[in-house]
C-alpha positions as CSV (number, residue, x, y, z in Angstrom):
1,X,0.0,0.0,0.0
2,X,1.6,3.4,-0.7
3,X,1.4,5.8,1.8
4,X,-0.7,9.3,1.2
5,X,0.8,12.1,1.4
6,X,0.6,13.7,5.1
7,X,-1.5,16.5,5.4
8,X,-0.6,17.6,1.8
9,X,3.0,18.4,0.7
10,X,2.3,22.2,0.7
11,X,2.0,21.6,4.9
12,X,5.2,19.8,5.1
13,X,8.2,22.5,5.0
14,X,10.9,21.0,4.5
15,X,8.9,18.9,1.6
16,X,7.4,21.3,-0.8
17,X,7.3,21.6,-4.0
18,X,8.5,24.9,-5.9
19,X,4.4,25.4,-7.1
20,X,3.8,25.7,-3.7
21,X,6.2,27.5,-1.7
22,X,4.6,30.3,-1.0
23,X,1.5,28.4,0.4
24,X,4.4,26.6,2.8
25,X,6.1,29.6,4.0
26,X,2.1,31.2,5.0
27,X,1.9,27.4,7.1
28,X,5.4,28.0,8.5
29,X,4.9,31.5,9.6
30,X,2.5,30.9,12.4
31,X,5.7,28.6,14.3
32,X,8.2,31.2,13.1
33,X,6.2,33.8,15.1
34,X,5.4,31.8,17.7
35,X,9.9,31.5,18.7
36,X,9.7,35.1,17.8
37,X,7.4,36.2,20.4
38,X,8.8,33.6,22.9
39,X,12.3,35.5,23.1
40,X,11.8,36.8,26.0
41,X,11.2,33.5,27.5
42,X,14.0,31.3,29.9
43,X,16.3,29.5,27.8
44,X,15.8,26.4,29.6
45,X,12.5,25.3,30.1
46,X,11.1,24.7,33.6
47,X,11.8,21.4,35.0
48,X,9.5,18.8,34.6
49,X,7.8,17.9,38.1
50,X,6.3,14.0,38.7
51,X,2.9,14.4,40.8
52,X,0.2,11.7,42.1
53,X,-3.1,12.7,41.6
54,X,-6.1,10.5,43.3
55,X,-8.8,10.5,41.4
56,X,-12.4,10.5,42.6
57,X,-12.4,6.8,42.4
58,X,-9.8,5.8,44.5
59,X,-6.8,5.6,41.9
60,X,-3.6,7.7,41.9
61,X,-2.5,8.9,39.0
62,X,1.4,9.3,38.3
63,X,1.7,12.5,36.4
64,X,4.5,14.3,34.7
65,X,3.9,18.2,34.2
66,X,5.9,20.1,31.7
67,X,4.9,23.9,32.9
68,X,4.6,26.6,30.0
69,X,6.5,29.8,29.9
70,X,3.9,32.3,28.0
71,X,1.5,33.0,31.2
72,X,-1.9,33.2,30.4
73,X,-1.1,32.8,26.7
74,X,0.5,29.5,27.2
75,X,-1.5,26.3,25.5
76,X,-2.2,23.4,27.7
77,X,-1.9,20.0,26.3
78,X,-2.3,16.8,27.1
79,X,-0.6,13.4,25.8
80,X,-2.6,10.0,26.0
81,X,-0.7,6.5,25.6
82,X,-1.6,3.9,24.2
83,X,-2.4,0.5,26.0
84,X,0.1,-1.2,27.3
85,X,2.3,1.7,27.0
86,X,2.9,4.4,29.6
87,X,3.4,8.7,29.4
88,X,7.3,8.0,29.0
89,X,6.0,7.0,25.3
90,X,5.7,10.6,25.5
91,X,9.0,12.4,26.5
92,X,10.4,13.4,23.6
93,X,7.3,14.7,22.0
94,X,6.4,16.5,25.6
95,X,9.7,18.4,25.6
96,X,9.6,19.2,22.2
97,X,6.4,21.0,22.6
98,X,7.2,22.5,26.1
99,X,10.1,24.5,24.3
100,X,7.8,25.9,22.2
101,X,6.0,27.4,25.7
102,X,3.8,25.1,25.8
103,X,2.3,23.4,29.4
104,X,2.4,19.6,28.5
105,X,0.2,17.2,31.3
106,X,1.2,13.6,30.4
107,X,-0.6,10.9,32.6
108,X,-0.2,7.2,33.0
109,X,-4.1,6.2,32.8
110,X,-5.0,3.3,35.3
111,X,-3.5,0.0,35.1
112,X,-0.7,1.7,33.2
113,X,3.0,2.7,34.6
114,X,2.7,4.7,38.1
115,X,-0.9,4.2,38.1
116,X,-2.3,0.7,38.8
117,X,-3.0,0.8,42.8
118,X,-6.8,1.4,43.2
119,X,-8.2,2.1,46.7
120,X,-11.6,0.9,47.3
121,X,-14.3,1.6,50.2
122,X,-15.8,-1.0,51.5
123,X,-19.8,-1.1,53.5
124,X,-17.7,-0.7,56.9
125,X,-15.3,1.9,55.7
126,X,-12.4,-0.4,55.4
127,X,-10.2,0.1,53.0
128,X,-9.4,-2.5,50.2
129,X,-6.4,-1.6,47.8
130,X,-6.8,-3.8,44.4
131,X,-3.6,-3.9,41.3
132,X,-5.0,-2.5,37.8
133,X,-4.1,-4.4,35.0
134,X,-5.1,-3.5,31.7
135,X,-4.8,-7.4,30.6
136,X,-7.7,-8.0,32.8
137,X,-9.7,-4.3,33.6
138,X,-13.1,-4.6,32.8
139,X,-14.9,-2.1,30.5
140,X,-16.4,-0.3,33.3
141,X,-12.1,0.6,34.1
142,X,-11.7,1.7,30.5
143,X,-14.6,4.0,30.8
144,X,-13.4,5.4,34.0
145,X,-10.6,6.7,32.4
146,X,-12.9,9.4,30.7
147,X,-15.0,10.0,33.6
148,X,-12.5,10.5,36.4
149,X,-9.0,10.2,34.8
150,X,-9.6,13.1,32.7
151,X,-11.8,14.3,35.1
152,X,-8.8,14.9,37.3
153,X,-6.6,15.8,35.0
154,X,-8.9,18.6,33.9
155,X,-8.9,20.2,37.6
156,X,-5.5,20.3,37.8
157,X,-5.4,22.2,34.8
158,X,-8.0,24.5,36.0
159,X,-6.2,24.9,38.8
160,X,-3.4,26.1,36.6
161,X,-5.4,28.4,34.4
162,X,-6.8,30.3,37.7
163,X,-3.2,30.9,38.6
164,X,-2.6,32.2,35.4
165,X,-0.2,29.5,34.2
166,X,-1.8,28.8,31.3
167,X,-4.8,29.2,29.1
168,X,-7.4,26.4,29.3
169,X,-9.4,27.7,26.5
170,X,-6.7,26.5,24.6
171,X,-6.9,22.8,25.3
172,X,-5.3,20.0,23.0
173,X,-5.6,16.6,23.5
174,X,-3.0,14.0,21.7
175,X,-4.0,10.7,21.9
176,X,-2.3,7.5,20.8
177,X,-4.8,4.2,19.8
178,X,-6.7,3.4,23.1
179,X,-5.2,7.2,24.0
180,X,-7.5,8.6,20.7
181,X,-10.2,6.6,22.3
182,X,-10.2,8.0,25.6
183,X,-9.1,11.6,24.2
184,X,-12.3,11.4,21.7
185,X,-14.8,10.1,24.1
186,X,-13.5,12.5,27.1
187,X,-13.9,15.5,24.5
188,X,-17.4,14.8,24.2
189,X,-18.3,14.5,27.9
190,X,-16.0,18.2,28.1
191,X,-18.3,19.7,25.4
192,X,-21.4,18.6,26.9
193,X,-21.4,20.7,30.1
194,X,-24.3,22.8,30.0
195,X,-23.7,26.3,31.1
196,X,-24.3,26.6,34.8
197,X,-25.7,30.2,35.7
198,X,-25.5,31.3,31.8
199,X,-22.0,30.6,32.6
200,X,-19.4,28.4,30.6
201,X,-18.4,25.3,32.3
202,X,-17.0,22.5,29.4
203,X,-16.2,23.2,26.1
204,X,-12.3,23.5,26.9
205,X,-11.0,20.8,24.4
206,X,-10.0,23.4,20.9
207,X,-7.9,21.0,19.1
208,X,-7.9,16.9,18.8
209,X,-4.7,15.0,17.4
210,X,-5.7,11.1,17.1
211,X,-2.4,8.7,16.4
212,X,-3.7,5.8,14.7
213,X,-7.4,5.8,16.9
214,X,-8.7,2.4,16.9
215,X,-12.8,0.9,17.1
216,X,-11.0,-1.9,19.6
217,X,-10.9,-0.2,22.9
218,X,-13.2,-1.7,25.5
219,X,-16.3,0.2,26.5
220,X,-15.0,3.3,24.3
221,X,-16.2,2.3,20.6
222,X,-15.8,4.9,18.0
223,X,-19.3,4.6,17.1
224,X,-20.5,5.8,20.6
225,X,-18.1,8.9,21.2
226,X,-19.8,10.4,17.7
227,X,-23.2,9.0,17.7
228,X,-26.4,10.6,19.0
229,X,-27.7,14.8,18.7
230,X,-25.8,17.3,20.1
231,X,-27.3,19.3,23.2
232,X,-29.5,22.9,22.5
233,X,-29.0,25.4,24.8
234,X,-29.6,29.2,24.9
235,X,-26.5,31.2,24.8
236,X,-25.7,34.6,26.8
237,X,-22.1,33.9,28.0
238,X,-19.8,36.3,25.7
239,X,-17.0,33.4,26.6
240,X,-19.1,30.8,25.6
241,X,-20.0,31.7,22.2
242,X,-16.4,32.0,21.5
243,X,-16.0,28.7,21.3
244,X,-17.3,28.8,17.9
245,X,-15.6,28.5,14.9
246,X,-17.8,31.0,13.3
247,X,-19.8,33.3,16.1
248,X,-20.8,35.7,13.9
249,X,-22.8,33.7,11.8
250,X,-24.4,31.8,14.8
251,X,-27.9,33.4,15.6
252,X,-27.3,33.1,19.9
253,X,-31.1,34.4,19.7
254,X,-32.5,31.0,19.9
255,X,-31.3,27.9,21.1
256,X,-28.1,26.5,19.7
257,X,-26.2,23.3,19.2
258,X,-23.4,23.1,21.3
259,X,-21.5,19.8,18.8
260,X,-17.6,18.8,19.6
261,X,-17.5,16.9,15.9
262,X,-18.3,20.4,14.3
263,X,-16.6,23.0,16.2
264,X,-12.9,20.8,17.6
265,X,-10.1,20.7,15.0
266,X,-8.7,17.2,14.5
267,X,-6.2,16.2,12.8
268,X,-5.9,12.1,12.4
269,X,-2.5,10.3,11.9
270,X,-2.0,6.7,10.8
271,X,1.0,4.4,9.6
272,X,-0.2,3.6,6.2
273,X,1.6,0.4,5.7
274,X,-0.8,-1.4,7.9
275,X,-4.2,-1.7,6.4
276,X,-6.0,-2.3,9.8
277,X,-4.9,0.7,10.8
278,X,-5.5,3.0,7.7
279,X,-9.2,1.6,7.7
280,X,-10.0,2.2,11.3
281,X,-8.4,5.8,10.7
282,X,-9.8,6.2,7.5
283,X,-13.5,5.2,8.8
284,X,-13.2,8.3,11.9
285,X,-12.1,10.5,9.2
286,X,-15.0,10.0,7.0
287,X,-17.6,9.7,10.1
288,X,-16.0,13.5,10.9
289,X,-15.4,14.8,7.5
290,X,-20.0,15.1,7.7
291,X,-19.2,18.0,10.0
292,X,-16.2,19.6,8.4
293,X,-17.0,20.5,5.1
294,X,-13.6,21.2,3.2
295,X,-13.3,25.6,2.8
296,X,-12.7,24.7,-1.0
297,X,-9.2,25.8,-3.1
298,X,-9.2,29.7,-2.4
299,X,-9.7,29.6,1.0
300,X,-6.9,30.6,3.6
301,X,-5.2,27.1,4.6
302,X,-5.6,27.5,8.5
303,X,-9.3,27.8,7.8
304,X,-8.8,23.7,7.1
305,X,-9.7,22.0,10.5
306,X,-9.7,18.0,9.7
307,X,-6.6,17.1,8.4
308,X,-6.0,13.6,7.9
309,X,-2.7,11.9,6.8
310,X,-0.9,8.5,6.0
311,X,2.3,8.1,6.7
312,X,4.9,5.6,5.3
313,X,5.6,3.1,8.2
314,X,4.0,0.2,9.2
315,X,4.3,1.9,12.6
316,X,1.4,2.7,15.1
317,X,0.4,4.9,17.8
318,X,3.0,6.6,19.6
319,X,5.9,4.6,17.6
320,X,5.7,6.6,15.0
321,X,6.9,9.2,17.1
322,X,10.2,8.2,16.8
323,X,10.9,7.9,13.1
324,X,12.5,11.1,12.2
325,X,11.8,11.5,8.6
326,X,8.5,11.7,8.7
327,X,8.2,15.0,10.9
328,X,5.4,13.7,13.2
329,X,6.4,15.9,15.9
330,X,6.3,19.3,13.7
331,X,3.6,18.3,12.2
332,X,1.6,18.2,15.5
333,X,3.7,21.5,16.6
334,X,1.8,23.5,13.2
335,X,-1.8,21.8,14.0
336,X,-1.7,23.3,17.6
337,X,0.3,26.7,16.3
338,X,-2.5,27.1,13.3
339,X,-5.9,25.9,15.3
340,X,-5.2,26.4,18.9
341,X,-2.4,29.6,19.1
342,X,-3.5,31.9,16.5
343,X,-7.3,31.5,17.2
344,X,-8.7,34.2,19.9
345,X,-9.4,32.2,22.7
346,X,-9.2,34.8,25.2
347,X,-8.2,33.7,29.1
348,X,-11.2,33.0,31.2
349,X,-10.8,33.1,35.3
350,X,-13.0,29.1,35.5
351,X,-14.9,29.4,38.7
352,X,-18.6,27.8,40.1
353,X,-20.7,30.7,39.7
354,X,-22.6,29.5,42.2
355,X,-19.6,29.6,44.4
C-alpha cells in the first residue's frame, strides 16, 4: 500500500514543491512567530515535576507536568498513551512542545505505569487496595478513564489556568490508539457541560490529534463517542459563544447546538503500511469529514480543521513518534500553532458561579 501524502506536501516544509512554496512559507509562519514572540522566555525550560493525583475513584494517577513559559497565553496540552504503554512514550514529544511554551500534562491512565493501585471503600469503611491491570480491567475501568481520569486531570489544569499558568481555552488533546479513544470520548463529555448560571463550564477541548485511533478499545467504541444529537442550549455567556468556529454567523437568539465533531479541529495520523490501521483511521475521518466540510481551493489554509494523513511506516500509535523523517512531531507542533495559538481564545478566570 503506498502511503498518502501527510496532510498535503504544501504543509510539510521541508517537503514542498516549488508550485507551492509560498503556500508553505504562510503554514510556517505561524511557528516562526510563535519562537519570535517567545524571546523573551528562559532558555531552559522549567523542569519537569512528577505528581500523584487520586482521582475520585480511588486511583492515583502518576503525572509528569511540563509547565509553560507564556503565562496566560500559554496552550495546555495533554498526551494519551496507548495500552500497554505508559506517558514515557511521550517524553520526547512533551519536551519538544514545552520548548515551544507550551504546558504539556502527560498521565499514566490506570492500570498503566505509576498508576495501577486502586483504593476501594468498603460497606464498613475499610479500605481494600486492588492492582489495575489493563490485561484483565473490565470495561467499566476503560470508561473510567474518561470519567474520572480526565476528570482529574482537567482540575488540575483548572487549577493552573486560575493561577494564570496557562490558558485552558486553549486545550489539546494527543491521543495514541486506546489514548485517541479515551481523548475522543472525554472531549465529548467536556463539550457537553451545560452552562451553569449562563455561565461556561466544558467546552475547553480546541484541538484533537488522534495517532492511529482504533474501534477496539473496551467500553469506548468509536461509534459511541460520535453517535447521537448534540445538546441545545440558549447562549448569553460572551465566553461561551467564542468557542465557535464561526460566532458571527451563529444566531445566539435561539437555542443552539453546542457539537464537539463540528466546532474541535482534529487532525488524524495513521501508519499507512498497515491496512487495519488505515481503515480504522480512514473510517473516523469520513464519520468526521459530515461535520467539516472542506473551505474549498481559495480559501486561507488555516481555515482547514480535519486534516487527515498516512504516513509511510507500518508503525502505530505513539511509535511513530520516533521515526525522524516523517516530521510527526512538527507536524503536530503547526496543527496546535495554526488551530489552537492563533485562534482568539481569550483567558477566562474558570470558577462555580454559584460559588
Amino acid at each position: 500500500m503506498s502511503a498518502k501524502p501527510f496532510l498535503s506536501s504544501a504543509f510539510r516544509c521541508s517537503l514542498v514543491l516549488p508550485s507551492t512554496a509560498l503556500l508553505a512559507l504562510a503554514l510556517c509562519v505561524p511557528i516562526a512567530v510563535a519562537q519570535q514572540a517567545g524571546a523573551d522566555r528562559p532558555k531552559e525550560p522549567p523542569k519537569p515535576e512528577a505528581l500523584q493525583l487520586k482521582t475520585a475513584d480511588g486511583v492515583g494517577l502518576a503525572v509528569t507536568y511540563y509547565p509553560g513559559m507564556n503565562g496566560k497565553e500559554t496552550v495546555p496540552i495533554v498526551l494519551l498513551h496507548m495500552r500497554d504503554g505508559s506517558g514515557s512514550d511521550y517524553t520526547e514529544l512533551a519536551k519538544f512542545l514545552q520548548a515551544e511554551g507550551h504546558a504539556v500534562l502527560v498521565p499514566d491512565l490506570r492500570g498503566h505505569g505509576g498508576s495501577k493501585e486502586k483504593t476501594v471503600v468498603g460497606r464498613s469503611g475499610s479500605l481494600t487496595k486492588l492492582t489495575l491491570d489493563p490485561a484483565s480491567m473490565s470495561r467499566l475501568e476503560f470508561a473510567a478513564m474518561v470519567q474520572y481520569d480526565m476528570t482529574r486531570l482537567r482540575w488540575f489544569l483548572v487549577e493552573k489556568n486560575n493561577l494564570g499558568e496557562l490558558n485552558l481555552e486553549r486545550l489539546c488533546v494527543v491521543g495514541a490508539e486506546m489514548g485517541a479513544s479515551v481523548a475522543l470520548h472525554w472531549t465529548r463529555l467536556n463539550w457537553s457541560l451545560m452552562p451553569e448560571g449562563n455561565k461556561k463550564q466544558g467546552q475547553d477541548v480546541k484541538v484533537l490529534i488522534l495517532i492511529s485511533p482504533e474501534s477496539s478499545t473496551p467500553g469506548l467504541t468509536l461509534n459511541s463517542a460520535l453517535a447521537g444529537r448534540a445538546p441545545s442550549v440558549m447562549i448569553w455567556d460572551p465566553q461561551l459563544k467564542k468557542v465557535f468556529k464561526d460566532p458571527d454567523m451563529v444566531d445566539f437568539r435561539r437555542p443552539v447546538e453546542i457539537d464537539f465533531r463540528r466546532e474541535v479541529s482534529v487532525m488524524i495520523a495513521v501508519g499507512g503500511e498497515r491496512s487495519k490501521s488505515v481503515s480504522e483511521a480512514d473510517r473516523l475521518r469520513r464519520m468526521l469529514k459530515l461535520y467539516h466540510p472542506d473551505p474549498g481551493p481559495d480559501a486561507d489554509a488555516t481555515e482547514k480543521d480535519l486534516l487527515y494523513g498516512e504516513l509511510g511506516t507500518s508503525l502505530q500509535g505513539t511509535k511513530i513518534l520516533g521515526v525522524k523523517d516523517l516530521n510527526l512531531q512538527r507536524h503536530i507542533l503547526r496543527f496546535i500553532e495554526l488551530r489552537a495559538v492563533k485562534r482568539p481564545f481569550t483567558w477566562a478566570l474558570r470558577t462555580n458561579p454559584y460559588g
